[in-house]
C-alpha positions as CSV (number, residue, x, y, z in Angstrom):
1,X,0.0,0.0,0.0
2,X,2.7,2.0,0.9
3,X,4.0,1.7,-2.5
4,X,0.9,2.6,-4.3
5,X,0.3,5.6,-1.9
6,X,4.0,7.2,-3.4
7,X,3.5,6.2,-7.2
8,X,0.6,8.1,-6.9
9,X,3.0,10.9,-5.1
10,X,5.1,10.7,-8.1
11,X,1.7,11.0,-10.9
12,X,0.5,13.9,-9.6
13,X,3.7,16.0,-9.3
14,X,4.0,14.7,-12.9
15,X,0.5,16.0,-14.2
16,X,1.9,19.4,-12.1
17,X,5.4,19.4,-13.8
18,X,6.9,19.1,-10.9
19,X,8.7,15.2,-10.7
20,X,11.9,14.9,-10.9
21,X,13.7,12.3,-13.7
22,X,14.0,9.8,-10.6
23,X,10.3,10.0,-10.0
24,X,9.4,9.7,-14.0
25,X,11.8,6.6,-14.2
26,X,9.9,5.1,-11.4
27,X,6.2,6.0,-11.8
28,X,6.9,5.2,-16.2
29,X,8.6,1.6,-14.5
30,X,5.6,1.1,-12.6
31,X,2.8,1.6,-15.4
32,X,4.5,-0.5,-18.0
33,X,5.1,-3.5,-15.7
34,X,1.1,-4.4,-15.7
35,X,-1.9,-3.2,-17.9
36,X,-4.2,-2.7,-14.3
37,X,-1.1,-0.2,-12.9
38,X,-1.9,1.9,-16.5
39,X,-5.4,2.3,-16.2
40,X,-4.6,2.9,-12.4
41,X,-2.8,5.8,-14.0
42,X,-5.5,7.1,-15.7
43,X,-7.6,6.7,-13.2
44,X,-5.3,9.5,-11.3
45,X,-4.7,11.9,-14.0
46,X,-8.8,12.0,-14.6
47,X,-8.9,12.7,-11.1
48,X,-6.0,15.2,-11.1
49,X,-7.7,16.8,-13.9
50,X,-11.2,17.6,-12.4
51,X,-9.7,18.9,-9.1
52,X,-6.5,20.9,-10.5
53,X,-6.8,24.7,-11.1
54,X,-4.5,26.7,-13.1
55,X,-2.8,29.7,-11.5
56,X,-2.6,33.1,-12.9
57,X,0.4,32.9,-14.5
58,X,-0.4,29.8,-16.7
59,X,-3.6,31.4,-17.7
60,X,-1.9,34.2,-18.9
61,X,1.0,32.0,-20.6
62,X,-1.9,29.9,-22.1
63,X,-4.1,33.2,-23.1
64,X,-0.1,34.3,-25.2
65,X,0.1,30.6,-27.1
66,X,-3.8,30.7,-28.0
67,X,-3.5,34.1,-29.7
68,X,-0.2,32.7,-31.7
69,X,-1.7,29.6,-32.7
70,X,-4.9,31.5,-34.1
71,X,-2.6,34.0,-35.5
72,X,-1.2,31.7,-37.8
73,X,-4.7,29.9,-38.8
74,X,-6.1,33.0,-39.6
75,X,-3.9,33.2,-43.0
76,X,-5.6,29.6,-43.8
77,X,-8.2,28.6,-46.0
78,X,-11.0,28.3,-43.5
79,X,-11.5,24.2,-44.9
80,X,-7.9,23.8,-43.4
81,X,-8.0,25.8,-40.3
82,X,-7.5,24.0,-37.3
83,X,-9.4,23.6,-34.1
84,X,-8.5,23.7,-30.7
85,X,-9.4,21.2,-27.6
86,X,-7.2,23.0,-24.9
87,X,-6.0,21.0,-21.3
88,X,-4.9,23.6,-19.6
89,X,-1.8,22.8,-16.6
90,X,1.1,24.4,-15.7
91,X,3.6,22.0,-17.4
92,X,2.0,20.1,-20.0
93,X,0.4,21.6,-23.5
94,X,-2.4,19.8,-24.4
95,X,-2.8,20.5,-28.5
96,X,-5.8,18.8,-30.6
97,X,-4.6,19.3,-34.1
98,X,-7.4,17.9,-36.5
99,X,-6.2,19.2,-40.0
100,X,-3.8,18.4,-41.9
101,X,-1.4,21.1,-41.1
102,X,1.5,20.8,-38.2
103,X,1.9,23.7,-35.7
104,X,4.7,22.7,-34.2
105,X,7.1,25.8,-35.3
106,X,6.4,28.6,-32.9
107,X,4.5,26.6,-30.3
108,X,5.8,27.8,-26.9
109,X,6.7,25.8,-23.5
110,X,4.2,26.8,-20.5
111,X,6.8,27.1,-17.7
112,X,6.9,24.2,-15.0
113,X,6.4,25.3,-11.2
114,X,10.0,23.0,-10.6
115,X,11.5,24.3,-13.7
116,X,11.8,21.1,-15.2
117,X,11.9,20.4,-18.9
118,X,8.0,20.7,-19.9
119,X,6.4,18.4,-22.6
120,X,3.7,18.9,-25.4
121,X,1.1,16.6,-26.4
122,X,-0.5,16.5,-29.7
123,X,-4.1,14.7,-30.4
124,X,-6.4,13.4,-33.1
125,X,-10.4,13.2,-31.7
126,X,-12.2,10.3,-32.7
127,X,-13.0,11.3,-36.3
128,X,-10.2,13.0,-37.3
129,X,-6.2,12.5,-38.2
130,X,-3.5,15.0,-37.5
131,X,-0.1,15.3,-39.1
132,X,2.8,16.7,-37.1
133,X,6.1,17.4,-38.1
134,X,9.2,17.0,-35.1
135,X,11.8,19.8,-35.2
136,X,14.6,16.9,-36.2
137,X,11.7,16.7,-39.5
138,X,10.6,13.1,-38.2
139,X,7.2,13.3,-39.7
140,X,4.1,11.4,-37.2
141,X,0.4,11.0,-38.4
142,X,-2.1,10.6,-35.9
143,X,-5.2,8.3,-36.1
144,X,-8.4,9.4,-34.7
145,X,-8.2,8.6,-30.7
146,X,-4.2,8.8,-30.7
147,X,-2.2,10.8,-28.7
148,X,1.7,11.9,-28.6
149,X,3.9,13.1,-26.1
150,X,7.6,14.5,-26.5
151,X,9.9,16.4,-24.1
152,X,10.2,19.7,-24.8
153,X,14.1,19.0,-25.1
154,X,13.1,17.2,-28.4
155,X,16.1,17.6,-30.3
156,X,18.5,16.0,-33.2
157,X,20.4,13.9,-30.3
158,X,17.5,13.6,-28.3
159,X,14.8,11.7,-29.9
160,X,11.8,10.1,-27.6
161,X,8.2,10.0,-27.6
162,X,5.3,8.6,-26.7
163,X,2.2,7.1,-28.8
164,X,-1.0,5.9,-27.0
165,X,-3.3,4.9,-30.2
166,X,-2.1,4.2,-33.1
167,X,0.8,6.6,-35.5
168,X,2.7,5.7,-38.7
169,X,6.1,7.4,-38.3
170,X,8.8,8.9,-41.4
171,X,12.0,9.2,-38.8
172,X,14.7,11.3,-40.2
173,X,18.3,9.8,-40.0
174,X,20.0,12.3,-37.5
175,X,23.9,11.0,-36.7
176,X,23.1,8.0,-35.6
177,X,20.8,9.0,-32.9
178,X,17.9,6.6,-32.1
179,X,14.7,7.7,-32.5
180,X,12.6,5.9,-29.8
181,X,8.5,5.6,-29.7
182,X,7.5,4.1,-26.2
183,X,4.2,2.3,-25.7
184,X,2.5,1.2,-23.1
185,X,4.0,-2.0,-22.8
186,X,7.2,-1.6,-25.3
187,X,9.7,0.5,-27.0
188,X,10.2,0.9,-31.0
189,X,14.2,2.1,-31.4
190,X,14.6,2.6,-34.9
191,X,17.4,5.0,-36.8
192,X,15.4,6.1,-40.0
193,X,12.9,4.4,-41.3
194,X,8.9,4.1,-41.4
195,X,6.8,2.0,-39.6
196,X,3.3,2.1,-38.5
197,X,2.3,1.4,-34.2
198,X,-0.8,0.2,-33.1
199,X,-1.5,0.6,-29.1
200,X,-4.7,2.3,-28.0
201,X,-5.2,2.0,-24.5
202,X,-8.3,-0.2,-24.7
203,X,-7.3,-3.2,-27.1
204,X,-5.9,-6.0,-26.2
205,X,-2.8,-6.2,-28.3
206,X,0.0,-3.7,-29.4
207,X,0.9,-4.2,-33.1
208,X,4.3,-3.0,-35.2
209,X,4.3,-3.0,-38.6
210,X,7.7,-1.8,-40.5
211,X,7.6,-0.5,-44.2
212,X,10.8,0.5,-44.6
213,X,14.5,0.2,-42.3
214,X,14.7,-1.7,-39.4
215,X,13.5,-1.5,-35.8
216,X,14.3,-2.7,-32.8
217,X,10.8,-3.7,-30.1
218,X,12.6,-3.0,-26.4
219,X,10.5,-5.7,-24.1
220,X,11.1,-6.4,-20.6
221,X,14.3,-6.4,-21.6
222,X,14.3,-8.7,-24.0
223,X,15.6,-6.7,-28.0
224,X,13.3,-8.3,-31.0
225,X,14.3,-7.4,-34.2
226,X,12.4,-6.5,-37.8
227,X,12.6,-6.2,-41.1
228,X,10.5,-5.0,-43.7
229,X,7.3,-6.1,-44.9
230,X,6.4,-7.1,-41.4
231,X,4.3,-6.9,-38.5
232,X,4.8,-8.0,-34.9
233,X,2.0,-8.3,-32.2
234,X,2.1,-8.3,-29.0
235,X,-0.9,-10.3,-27.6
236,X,-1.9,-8.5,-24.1
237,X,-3.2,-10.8,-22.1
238,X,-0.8,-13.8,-22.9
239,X,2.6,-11.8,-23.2
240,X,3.3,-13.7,-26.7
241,X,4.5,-11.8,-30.2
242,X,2.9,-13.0,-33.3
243,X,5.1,-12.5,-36.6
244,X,3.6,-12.3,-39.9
245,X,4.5,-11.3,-43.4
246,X,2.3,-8.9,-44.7
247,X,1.4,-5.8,-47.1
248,X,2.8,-3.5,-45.2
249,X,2.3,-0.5,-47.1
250,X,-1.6,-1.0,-45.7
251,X,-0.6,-0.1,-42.7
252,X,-0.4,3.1,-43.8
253,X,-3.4,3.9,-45.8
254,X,-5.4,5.2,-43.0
255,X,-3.3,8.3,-43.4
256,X,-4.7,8.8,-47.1
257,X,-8.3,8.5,-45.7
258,X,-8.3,5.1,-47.0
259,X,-8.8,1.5,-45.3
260,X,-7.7,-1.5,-46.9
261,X,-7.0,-4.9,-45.6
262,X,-6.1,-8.5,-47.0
263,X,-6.7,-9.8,-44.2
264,X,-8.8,-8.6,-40.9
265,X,-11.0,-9.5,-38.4
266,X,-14.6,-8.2,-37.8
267,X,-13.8,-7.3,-34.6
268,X,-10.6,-5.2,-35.2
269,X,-12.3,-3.3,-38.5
270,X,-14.9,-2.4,-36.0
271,X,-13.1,-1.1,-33.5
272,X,-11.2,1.1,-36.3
273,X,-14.4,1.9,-38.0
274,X,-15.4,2.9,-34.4
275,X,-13.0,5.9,-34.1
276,X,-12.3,6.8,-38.0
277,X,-16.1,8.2,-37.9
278,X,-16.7,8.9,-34.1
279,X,-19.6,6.2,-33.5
280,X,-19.7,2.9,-30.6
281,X,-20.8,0.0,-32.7
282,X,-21.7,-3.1,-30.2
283,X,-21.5,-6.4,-31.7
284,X,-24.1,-8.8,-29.9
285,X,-22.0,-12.0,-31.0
286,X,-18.9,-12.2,-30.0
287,X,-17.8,-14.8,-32.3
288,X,-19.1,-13.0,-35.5
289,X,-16.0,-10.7,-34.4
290,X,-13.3,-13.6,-35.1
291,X,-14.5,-13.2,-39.0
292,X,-11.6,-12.6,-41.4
293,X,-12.6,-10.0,-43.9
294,X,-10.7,-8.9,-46.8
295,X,-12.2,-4.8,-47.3
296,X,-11.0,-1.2,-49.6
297,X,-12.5,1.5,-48.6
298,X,-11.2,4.2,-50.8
299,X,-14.1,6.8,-51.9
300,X,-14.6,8.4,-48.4
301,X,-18.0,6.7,-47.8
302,X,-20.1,7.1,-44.8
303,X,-20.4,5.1,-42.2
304,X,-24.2,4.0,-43.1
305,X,-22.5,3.1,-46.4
306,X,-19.9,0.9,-44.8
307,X,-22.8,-1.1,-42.9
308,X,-24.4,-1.4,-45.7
309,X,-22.1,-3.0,-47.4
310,X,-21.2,-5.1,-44.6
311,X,-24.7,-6.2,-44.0
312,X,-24.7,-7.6,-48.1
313,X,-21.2,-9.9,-47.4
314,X,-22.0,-11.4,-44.0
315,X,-24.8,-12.4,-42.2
316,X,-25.7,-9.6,-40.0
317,X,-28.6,-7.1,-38.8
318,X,-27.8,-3.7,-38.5
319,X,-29.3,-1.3,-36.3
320,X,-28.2,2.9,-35.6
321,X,-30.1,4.8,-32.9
322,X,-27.7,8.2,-33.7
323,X,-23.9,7.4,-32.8
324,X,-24.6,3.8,-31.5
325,X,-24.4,1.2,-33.9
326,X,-26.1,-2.3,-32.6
327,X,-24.8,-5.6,-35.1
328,X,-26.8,-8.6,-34.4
């Protein structure tokens, strides 16, 4: 108990900015080790976040970085102007950034009370993508319900971030610096090279698919190595990796506003289908979801077009009462 009582110490001086790299080593240690000491985690920073106030002085910094940000959208045509969903703390920027376009030149640091380094975090709301481009160029897209989170240190020879949801990454070569995505349960260490990372908070499995290069998966200390044309995944529950050849480059197609799989199950094509157009769609029979589908999506339909469509290949009943989506 005592333990618990001084992780949770060490979350909320991080939600204040105020841990030290000690703290961060041990609290990061303690929510990778099991899945129920993450959502324990959340659990704290939703309860941080409904209790916390922000002084004065971040309300002014904040007040300074909204008028910049607007500044440049203003010069935008409106279709591509972004919009805002603003956390507001003392040492970490929350940024929603559902266009196209990356903000990240000119995006000040909010001070932290400690005066440690700050961070930034970047989101994509269920229904959108975001794009953002790292000042070493690394370019990282978003999918709808992902989230990433750098150091304001982020440099050329300092290269590490992390993804909760899912992200395809370009990582510039820098000198031989590692470029390092950590998930919940992993870390990606790769050089230069593109892969895509699946790991939302909610599913079951964490899932690495490598286009181009080669990466390195960092697990409980254990290195796993990939080459192209793969992908790896990491079964939750059981701790075991799955390898399979695949067509990569579909890993990567959600970024084009397109979906397209060889190979997929009911249940994971749901779940994506879930946050690329902001709906809950409950599937009453649990082994309907352990259908392999082969799908292309490519004309931007609507989600009541997708259904439709589903409804004509396999044998199901679909039912919408506004964003809930009932298959039988």
């Amino acid at each position: 108990m005592n333990e618990k009582n001084d992780i949770q110490a060490f979350a909320i001086r991080y939600f204040e900015g105020r841990s030290s790299a000690e703290e961060e080593k041990i609290l990061f240690h303690y929510i990778r080790c099991e899945k129920t000491h993450y959502q324990l985690f959340r659990q704290w920073e939703k309860a941080w976040k409904a209790t916390c106030r922000a002084d004065e002085r971040t309300q002014a910094e904040w007040k300074r970085l909204e008028r910049r940000l607007l500044q440049r959208s203003a010069f935008l045509p409106a279709g591509l102007r972004p919009r805002y969903g603003l956390w507001k703390k003392a040492a970490v920027v929350a940024l929603l950034i559902v266009s196209t376009l990356a903000l990240h030149i000119g995006l000040r640091q909010l001070p932290s009370v400690s005066g440690e380094t700050s961070c930034f975090t970047c989101e994509a709301p269920y229904g959108e993508k975001s794009r953002i481009v790292l000042s070493d160029g690394t370019v990282v897209w978003l999918n709808a319900g992902s989230r990433l989170i750098y150091s304001g240190k982020y440099s050329s020879s300092y290269r590490r971030v992390t993804l909760e949801g899912e992200g395809y990454f370009e990582v510039v070569k820098k000198g031989g610096a590692p470029f390092t995505v950590q998930t919940r349960l992993y870390d990606v260490v790769v050089k230069g090279t593109k892969f895509n990372i699946t790991a939302y908070p909610e599913d079951t499995y964490i899932a690495t698919t490598l286009l181009e290069g080669t990466v390195v998966l960092d697990y409980k200390g254990k290195t796993i190595a990939m080459h192209p044309g793969e992908s790896l995944r990491l079964d939750i529950p059981s701790g075991r990796f799955v390898r399979r050849k695949t067509n990569a480059a579909q890993a990567k197609l959600w970024a084009e506003n397109r979906i397209e799989y060889d190979n997929i199950l009911l249940k994971d094509l749901l779940a994506k289908l879930s946050r690329q157009y902001n709906v809950r769609i409950h599937l009453a029979r649990e082994e309907a979801g352990e259908k392999t589908l082969c799908i292309s999506l490519r004309n931007r339909e609507t989600i009541g077009e997708v259904m439709t469509a589903l409804e004509q290949i396999i044998p199901i009943k679909i039912e919408r009462k506004g964003k809930d989506i009932y298959i039988r």
